[in-house]
N, CA, C and O atoms as a GROMACS GRO file, in nm:
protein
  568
    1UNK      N    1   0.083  -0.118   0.000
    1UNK     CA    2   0.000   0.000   0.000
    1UNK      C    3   0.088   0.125   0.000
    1UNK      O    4   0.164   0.139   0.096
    2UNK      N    5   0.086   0.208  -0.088
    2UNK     CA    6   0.108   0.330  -0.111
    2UNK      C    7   0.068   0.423   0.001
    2UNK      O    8  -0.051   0.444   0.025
    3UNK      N    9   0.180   0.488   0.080
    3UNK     CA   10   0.178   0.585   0.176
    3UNK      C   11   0.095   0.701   0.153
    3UNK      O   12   0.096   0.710   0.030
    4UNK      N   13   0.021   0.799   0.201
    4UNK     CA   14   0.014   0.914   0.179
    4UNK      C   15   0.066   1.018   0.191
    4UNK      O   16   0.123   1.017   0.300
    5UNK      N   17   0.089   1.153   0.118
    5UNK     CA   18   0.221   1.266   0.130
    5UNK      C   19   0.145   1.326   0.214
    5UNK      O   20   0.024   1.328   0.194
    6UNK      N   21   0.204   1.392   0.334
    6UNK     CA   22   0.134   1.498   0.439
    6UNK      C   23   0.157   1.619   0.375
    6UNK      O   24   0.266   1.641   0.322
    7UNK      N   25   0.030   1.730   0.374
    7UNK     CA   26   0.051   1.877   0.350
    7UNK      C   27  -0.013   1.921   0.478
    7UNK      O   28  -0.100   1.888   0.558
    8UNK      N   29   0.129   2.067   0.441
    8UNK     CA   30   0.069   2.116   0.603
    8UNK      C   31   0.054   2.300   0.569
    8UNK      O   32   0.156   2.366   0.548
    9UNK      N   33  -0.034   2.341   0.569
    9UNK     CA   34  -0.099   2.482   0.509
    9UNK      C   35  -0.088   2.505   0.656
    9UNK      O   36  -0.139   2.453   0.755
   10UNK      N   37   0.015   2.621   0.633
   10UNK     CA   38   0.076   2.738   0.736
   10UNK      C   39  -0.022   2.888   0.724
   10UNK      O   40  -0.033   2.959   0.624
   11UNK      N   41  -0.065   2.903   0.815
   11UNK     CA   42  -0.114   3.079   0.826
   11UNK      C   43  -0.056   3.154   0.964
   11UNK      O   44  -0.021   3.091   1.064
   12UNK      N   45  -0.054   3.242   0.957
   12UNK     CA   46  -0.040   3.296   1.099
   12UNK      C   47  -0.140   3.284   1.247
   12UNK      O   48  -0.121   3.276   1.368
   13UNK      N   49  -0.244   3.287   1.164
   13UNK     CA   50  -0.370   3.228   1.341
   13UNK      C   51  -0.398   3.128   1.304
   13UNK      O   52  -0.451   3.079   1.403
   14UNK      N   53  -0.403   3.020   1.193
   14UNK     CA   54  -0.497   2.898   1.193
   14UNK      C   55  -0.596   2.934   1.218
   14UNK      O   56  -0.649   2.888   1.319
   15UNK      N   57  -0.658   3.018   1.149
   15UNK     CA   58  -0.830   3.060   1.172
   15UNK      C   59  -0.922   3.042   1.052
   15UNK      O   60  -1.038   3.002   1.060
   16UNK      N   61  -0.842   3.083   0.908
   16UNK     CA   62  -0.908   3.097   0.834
   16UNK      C   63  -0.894   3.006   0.681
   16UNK      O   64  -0.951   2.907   0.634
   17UNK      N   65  -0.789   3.095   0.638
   17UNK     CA   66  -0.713   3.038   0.535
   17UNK      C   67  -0.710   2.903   0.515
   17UNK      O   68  -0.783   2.831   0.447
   18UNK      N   69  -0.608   2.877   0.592
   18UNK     CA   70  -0.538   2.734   0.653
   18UNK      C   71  -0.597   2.621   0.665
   18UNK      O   72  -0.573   2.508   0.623
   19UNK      N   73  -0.693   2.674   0.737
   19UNK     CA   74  -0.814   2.560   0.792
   19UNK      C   75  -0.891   2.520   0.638
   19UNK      O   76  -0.874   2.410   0.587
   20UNK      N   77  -0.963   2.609   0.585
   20UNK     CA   78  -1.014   2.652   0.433
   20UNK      C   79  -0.950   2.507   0.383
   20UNK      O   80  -0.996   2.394   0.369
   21UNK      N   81  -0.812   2.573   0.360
   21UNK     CA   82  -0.720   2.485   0.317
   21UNK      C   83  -0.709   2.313   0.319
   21UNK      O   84  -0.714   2.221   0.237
   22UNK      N   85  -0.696   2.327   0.427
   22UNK     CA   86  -0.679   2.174   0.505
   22UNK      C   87  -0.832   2.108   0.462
   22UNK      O   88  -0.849   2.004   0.399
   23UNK      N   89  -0.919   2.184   0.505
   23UNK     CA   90  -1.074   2.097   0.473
   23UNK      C   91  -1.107   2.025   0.350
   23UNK      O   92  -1.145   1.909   0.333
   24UNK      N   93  -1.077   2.150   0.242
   24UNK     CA   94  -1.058   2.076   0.116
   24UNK      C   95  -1.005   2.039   0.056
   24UNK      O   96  -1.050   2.004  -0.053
   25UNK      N   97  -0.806   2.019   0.106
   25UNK     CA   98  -0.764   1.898   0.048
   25UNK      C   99  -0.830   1.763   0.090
   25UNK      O  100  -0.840   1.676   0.004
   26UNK      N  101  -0.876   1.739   0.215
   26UNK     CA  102  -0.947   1.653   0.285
   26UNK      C  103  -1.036   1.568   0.200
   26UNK      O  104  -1.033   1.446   0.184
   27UNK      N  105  -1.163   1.709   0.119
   27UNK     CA  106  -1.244   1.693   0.063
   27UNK      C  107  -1.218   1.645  -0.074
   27UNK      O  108  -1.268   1.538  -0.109
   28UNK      N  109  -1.126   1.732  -0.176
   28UNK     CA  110  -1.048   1.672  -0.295
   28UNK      C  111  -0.969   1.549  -0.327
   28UNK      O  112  -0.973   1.474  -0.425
   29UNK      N  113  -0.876   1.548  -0.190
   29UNK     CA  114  -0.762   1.427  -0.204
   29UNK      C  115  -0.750   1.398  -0.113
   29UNK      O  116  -0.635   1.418  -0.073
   30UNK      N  117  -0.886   1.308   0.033
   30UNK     CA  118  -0.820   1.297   0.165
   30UNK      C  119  -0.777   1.140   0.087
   30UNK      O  120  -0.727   1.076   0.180
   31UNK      N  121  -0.775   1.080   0.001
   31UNK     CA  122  -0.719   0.970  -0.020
   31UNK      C  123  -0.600   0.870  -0.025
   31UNK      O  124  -0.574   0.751  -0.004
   32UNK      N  125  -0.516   1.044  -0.088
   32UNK     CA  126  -0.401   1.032  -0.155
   32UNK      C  127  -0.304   1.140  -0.059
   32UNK      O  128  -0.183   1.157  -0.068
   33UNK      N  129  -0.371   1.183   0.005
   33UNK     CA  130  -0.253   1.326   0.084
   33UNK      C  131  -0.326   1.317   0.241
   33UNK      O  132  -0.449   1.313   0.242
   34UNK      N  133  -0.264   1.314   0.358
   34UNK     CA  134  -0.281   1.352   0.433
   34UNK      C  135  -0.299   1.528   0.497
   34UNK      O  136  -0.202   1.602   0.481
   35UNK      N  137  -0.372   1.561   0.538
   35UNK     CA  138  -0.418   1.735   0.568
   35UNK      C  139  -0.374   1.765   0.704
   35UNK      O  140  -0.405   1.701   0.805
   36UNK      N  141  -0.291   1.880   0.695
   36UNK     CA  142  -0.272   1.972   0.804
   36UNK      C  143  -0.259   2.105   0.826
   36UNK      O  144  -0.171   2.170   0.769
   37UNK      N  145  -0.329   2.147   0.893
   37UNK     CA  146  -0.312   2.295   0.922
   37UNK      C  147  -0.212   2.340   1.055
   37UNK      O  148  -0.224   2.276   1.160
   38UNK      N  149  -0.123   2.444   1.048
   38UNK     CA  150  -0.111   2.512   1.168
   38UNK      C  151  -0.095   2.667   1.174
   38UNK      O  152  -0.090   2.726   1.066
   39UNK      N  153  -0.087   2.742   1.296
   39UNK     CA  154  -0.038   2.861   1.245
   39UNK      C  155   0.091   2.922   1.335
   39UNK      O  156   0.122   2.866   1.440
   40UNK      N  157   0.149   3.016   1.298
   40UNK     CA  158   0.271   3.078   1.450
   40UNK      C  159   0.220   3.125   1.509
   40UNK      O  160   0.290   3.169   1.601
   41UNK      N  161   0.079   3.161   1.522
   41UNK     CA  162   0.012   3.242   1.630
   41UNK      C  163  -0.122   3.172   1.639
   41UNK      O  164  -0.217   3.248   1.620
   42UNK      N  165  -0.149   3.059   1.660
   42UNK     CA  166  -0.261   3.001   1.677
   42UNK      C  167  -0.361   3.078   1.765
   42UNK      O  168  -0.322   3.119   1.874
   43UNK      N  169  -0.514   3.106   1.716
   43UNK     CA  170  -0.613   3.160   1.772
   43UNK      C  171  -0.734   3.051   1.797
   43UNK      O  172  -0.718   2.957   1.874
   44UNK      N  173  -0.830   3.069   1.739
   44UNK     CA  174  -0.967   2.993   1.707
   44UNK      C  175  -1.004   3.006   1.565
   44UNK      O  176  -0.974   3.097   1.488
   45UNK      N  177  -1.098   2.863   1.534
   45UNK     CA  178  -1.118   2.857   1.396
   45UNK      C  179  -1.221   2.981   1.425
   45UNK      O  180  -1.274   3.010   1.533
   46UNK      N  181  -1.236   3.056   1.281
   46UNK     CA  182  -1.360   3.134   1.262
   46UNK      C  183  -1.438   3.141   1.268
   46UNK      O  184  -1.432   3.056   1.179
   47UNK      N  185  -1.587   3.166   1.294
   47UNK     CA  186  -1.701   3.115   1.287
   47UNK      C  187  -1.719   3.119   1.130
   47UNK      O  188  -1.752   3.023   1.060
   48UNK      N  189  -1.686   3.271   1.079
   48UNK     CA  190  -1.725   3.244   0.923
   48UNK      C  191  -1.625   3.104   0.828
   48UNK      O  192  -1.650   3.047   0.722
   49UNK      N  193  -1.530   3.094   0.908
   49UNK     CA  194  -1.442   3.000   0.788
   49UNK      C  195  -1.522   2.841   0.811
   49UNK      O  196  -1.513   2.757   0.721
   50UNK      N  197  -1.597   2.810   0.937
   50UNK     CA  198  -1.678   2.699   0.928
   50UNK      C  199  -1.829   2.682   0.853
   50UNK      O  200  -1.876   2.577   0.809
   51UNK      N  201  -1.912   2.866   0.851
   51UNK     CA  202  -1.975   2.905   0.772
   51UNK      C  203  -1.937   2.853   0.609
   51UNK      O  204  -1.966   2.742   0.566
   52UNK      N  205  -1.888   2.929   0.554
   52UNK     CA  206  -1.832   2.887   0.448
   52UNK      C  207  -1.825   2.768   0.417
   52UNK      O  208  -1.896   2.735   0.322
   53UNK      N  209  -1.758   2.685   0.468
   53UNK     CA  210  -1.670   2.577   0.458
   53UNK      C  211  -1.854   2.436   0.410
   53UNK      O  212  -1.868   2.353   0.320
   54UNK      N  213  -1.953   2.481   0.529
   54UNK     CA  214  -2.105   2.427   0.571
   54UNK      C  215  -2.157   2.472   0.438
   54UNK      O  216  -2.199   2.387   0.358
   55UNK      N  217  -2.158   2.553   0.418
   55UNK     CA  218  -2.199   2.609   0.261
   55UNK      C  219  -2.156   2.542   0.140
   55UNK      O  220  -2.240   2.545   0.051
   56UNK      N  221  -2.056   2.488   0.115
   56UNK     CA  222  -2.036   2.379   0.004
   56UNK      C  223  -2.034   2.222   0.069
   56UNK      O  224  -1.986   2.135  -0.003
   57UNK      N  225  -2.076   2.189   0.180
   57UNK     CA  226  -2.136   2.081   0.210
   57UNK      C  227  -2.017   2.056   0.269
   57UNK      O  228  -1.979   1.952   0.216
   58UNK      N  229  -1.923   2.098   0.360
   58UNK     CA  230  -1.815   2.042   0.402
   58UNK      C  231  -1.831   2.043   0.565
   58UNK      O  232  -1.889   2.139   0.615
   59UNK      N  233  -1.789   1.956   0.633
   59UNK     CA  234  -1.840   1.941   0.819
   59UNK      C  235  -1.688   2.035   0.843
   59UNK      O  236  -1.589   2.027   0.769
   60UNK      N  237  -1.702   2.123   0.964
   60UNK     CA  238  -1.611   2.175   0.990
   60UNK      C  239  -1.567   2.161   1.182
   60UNK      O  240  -1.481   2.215   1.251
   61UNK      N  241  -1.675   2.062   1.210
   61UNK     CA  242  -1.675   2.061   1.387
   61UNK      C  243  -1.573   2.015   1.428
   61UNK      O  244  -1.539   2.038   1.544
   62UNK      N  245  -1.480   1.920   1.326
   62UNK     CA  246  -1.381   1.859   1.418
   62UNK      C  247  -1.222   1.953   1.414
   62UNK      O  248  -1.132   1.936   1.497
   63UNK      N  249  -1.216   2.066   1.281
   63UNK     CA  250  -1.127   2.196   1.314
   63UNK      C  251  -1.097   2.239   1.401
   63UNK      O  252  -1.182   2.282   1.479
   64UNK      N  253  -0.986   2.245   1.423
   64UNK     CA  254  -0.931   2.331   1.577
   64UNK      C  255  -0.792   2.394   1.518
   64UNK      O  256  -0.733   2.360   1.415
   65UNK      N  257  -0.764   2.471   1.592
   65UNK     CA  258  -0.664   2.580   1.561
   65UNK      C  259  -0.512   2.534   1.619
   65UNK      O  260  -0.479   2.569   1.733
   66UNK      N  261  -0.438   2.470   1.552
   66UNK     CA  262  -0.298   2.410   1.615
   66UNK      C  263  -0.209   2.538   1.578
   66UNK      O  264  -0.224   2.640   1.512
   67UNK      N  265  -0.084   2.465   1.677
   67UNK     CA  266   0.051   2.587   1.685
   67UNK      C  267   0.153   2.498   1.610
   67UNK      O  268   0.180   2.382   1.639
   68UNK      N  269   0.204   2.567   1.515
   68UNK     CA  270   0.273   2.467   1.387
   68UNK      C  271   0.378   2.398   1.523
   68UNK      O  272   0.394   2.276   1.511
   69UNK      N  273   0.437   2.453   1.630
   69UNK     CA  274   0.551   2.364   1.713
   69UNK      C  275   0.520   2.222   1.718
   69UNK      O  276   0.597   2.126   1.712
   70UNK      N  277   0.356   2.226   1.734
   70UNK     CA  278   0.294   2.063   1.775
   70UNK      C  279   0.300   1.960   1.648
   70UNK      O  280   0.290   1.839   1.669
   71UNK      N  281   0.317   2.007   1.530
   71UNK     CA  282   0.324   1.938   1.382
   71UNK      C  283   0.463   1.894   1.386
   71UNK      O  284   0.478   1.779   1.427
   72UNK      N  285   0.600   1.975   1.345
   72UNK     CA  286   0.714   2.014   1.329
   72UNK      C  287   0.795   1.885   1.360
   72UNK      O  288   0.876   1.895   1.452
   73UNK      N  289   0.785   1.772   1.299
   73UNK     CA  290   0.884   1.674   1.329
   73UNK      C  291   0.830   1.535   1.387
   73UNK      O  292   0.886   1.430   1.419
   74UNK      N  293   0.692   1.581   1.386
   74UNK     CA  294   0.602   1.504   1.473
   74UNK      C  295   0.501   1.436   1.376
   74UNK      O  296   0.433   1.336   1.397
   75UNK      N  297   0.507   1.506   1.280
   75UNK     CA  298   0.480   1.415   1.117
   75UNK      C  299   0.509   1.425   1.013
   75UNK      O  300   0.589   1.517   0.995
   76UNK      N  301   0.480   1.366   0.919
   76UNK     CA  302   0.578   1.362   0.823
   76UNK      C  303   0.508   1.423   0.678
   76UNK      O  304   0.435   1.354   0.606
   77UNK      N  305   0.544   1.564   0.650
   77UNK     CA  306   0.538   1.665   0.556
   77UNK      C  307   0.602   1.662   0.426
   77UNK      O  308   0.724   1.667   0.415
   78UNK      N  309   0.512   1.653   0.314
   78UNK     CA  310   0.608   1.678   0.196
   78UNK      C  311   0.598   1.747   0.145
   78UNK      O  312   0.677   1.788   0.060
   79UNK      N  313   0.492   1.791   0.177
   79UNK     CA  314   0.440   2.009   0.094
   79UNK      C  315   0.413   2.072   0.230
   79UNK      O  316   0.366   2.017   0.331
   80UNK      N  317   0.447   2.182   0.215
   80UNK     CA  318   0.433   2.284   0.346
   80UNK      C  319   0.396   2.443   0.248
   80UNK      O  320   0.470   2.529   0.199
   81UNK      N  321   0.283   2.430   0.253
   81UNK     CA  322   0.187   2.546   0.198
   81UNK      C  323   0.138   2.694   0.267
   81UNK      O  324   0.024   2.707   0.313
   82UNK      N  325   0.216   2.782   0.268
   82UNK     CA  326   0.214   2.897   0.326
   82UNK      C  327   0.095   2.997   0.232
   82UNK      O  328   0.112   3.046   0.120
   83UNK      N  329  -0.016   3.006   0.315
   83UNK     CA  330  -0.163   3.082   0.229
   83UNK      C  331  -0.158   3.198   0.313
   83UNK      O  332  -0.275   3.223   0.342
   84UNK      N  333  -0.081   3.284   0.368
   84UNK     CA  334  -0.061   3.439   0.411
   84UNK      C  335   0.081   3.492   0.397
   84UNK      O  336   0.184   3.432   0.430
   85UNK      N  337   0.070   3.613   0.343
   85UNK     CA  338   0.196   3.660   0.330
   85UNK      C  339   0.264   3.677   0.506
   85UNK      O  340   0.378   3.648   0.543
   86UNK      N  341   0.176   3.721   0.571
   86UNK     CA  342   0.244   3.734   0.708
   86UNK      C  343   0.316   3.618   0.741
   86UNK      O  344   0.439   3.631   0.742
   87UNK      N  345   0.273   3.520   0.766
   87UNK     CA  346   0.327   3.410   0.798
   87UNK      C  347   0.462   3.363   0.672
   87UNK      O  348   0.575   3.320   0.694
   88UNK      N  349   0.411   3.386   0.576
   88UNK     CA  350   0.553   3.383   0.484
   88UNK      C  351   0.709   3.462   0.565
   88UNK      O  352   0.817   3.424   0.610
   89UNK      N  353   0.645   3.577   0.549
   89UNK     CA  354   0.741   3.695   0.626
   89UNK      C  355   0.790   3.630   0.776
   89UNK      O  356   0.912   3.633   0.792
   90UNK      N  357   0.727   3.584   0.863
   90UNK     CA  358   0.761   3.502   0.982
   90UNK      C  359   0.803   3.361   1.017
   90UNK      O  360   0.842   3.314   1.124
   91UNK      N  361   0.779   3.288   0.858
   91UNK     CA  362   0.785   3.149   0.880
   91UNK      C  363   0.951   3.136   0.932
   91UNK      O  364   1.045   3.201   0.886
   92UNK      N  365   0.955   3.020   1.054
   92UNK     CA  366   1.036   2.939   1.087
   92UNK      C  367   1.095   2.823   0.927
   92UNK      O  368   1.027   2.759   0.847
   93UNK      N  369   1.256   2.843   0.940
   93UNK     CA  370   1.274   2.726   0.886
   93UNK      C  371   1.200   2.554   0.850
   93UNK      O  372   1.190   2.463   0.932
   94UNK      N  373   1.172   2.553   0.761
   94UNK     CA  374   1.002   2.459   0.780
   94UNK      C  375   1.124   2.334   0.699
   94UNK      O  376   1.087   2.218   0.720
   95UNK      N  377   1.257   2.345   0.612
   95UNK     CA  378   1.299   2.228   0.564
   95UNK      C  379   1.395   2.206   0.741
   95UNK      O  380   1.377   2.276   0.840
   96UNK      N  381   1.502   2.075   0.725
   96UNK     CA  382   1.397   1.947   0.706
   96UNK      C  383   1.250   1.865   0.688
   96UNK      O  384   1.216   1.766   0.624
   97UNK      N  385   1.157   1.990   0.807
   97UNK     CA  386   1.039   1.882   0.860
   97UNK      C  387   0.947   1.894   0.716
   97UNK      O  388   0.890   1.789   0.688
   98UNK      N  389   0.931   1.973   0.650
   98UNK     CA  390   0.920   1.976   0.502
   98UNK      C  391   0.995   1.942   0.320
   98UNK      O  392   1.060   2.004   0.235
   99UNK      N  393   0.952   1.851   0.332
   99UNK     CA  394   1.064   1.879   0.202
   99UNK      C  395   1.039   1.990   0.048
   99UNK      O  396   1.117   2.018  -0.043
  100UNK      N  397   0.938   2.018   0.067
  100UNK     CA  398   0.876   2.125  -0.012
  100UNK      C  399   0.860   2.205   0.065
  100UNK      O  400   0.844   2.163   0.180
  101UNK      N  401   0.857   2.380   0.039
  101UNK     CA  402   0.765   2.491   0.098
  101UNK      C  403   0.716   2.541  -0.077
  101UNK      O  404   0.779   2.553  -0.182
  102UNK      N  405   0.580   2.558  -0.040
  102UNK     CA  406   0.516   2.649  -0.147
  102UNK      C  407   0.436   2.750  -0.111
  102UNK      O  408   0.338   2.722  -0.042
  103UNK      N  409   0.458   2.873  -0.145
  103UNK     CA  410   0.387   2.993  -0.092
  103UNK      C  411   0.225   3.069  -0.180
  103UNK      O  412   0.232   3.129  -0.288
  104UNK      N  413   0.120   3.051  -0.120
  104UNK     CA  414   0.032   3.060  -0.145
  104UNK      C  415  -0.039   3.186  -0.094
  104UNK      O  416  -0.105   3.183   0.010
  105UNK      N  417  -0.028   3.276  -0.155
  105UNK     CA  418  -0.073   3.390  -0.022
  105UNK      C  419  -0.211   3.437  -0.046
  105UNK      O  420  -0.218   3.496  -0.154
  106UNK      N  421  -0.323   3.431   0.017
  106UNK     CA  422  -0.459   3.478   0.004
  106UNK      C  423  -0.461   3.601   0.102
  106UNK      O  424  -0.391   3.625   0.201
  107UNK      N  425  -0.564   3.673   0.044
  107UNK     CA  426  -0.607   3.773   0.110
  107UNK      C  427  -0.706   3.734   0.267
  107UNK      O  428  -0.797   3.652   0.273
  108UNK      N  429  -0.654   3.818   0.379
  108UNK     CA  430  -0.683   3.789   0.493
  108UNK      C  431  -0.820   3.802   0.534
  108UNK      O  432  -0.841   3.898   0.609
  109UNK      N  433  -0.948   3.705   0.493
  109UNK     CA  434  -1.051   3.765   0.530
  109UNK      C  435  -1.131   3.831   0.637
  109UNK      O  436  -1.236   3.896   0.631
  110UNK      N  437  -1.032   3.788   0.763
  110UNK     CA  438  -1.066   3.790   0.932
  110UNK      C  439  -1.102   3.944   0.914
  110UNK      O  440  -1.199   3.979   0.981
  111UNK      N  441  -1.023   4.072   0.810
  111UNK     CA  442  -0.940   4.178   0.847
  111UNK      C  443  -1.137   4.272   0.854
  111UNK      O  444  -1.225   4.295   0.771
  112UNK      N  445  -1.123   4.287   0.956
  112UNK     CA  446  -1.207   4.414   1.009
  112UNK      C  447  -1.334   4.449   0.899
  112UNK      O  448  -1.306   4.530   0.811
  113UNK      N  449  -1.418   4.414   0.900
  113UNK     CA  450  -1.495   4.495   0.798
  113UNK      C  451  -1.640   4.486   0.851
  113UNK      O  452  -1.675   4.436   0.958
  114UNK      N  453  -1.744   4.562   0.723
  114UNK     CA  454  -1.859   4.509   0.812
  114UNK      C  455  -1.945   4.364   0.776
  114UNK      O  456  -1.908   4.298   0.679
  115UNK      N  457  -2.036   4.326   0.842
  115UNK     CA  458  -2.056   4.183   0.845
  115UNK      C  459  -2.083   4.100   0.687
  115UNK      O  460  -2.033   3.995   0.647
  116UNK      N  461  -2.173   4.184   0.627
  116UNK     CA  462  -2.126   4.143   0.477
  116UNK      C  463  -2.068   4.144   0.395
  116UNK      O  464  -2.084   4.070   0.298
  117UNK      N  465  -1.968   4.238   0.411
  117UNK     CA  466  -1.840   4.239   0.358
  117UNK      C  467  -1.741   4.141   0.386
  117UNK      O  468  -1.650   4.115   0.308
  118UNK      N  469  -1.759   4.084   0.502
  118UNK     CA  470  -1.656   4.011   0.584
  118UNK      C  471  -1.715   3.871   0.505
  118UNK      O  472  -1.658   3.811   0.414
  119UNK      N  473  -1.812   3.846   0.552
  119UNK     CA  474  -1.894   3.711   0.491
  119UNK      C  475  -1.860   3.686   0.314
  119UNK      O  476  -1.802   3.584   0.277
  120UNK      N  477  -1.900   3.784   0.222
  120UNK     CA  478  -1.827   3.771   0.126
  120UNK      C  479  -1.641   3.751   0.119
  120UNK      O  480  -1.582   3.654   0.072
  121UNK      N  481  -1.597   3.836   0.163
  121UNK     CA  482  -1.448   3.804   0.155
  121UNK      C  483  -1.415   3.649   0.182
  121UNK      O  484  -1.349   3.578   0.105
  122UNK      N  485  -1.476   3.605   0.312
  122UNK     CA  486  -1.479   3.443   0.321
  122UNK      C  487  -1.506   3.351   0.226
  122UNK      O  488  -1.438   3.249   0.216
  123UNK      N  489  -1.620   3.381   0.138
  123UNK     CA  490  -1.651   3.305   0.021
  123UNK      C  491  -1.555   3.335  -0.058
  123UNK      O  492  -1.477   3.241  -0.072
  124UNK      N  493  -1.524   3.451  -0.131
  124UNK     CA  494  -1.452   3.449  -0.259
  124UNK      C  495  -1.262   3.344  -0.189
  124UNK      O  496  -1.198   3.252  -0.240
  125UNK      N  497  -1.245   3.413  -0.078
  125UNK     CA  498  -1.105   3.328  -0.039
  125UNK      C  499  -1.110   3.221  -0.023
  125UNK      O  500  -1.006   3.156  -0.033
  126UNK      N  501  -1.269   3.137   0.020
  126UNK     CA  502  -1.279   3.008   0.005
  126UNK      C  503  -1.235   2.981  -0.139
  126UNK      O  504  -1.124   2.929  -0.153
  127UNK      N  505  -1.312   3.012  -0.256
  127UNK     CA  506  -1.347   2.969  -0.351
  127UNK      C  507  -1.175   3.029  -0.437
  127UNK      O  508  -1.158   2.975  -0.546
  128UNK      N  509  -1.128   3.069  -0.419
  128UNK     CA  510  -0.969   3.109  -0.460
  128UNK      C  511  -0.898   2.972  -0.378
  128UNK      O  512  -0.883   2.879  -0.458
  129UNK      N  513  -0.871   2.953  -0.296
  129UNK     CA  514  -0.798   2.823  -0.267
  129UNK      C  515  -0.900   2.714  -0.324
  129UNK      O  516  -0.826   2.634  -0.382
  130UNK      N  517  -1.006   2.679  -0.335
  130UNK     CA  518  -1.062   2.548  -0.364
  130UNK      C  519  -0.991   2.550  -0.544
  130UNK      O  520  -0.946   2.442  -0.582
  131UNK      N  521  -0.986   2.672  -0.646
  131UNK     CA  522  -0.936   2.661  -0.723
  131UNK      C  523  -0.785   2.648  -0.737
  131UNK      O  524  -0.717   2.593  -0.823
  132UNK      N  525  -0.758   2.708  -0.642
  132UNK     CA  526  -0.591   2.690  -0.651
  132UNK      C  527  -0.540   2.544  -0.617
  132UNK      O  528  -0.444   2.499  -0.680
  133UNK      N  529  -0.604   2.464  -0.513
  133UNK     CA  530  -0.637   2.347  -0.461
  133UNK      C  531  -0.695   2.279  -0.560
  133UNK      O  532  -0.730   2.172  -0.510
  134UNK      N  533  -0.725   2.281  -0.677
  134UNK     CA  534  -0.768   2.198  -0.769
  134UNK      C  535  -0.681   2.194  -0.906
  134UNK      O  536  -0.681   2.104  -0.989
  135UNK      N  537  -0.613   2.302  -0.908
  135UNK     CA  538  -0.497   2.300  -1.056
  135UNK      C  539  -0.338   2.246  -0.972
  135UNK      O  540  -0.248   2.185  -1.030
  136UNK      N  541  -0.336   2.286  -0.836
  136UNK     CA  542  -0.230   2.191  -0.775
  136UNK      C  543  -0.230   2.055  -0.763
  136UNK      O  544  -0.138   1.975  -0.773
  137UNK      N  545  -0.381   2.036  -0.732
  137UNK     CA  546  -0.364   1.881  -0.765
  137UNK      C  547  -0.326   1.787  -0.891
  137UNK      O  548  -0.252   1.689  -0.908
  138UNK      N  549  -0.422   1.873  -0.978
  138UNK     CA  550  -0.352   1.859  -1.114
  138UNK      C  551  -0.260   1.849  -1.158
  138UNK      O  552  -0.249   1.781  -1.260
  139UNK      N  553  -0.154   1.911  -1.103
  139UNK     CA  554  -0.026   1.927  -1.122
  139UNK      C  555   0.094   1.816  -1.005
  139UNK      O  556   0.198   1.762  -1.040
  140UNK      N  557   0.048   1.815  -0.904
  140UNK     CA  558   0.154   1.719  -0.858
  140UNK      C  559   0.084   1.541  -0.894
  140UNK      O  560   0.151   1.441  -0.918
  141UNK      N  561  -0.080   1.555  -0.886
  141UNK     CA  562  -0.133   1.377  -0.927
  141UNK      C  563  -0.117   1.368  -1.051
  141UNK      O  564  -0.120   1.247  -1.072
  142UNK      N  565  -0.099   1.427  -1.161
  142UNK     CA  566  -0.044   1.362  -1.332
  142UNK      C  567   0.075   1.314  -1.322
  142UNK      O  568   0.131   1.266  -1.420
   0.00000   0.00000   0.00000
């Protein structure tokens, strides 16, 4: 039996992005890739990024917000996917425990706005990684 490659989608809180992230490789390729999220400043998942997430039929209850220290050596990573520029700018040395880093940077939807504004930003950044998450797959499963 053929192993699965671990990806581990880095953000700075693990709130939004990341999680986004992690759900629907889950949903696309939990077959073939193992899913992880963490962030350097771990907070709480979002309410809107589980919103969202419920909205294209995806369960989001078992999400929780990890601190990349608890990942880091402790499993075994072959893409390490950075979806915020902040966290780019802050990331810790991620090779060894990675043998890939790929930088993915989405726009931060958490960032202050008012409630429908905010709610949209969540959708379109969902729907920007589920596409970006679907021509990557393309590209490393051919």
């Amino acid at each position: 039996m053929r192993r699965k490659q671990g990806v581990l989608f880095l953000c700075t809180h693990n709130a939004a992005r990341s999680q986004m992230a992690e759900a629907l490789l889950r949903e696309y390729a939990g077959d073939r890739f193992d899913a992880y999220s963490a962030g350097l400043e771990p907070t709480a998942v979002h309410a809107l990024t589980r919103q969202v997430l419920a909205e294209v039929g995806l369960n989001s209850s078992a999400l929780q917000a990890k601190d990349i220290k608890g990942l880091l050596g402790r499993v075994a990573i072959t893409y390490a996917i950075v979806v915020c520029e902040q966290a780019e700018q802050m990331c810790p040395r991620l090779y060894p425990f990675a043998l890939q880093v790929v930088h993915w940077p989405f726009d931060d939807p958490a960032l202050p706005a008012a409630p429908e504004v905010q709610l949209a930003a969540f959708r379109r950044v969902r729907d920007e990684i589920s596409a970006r998450m679907r021509a990557w797959l393309a590209e490393v499963v051919s």
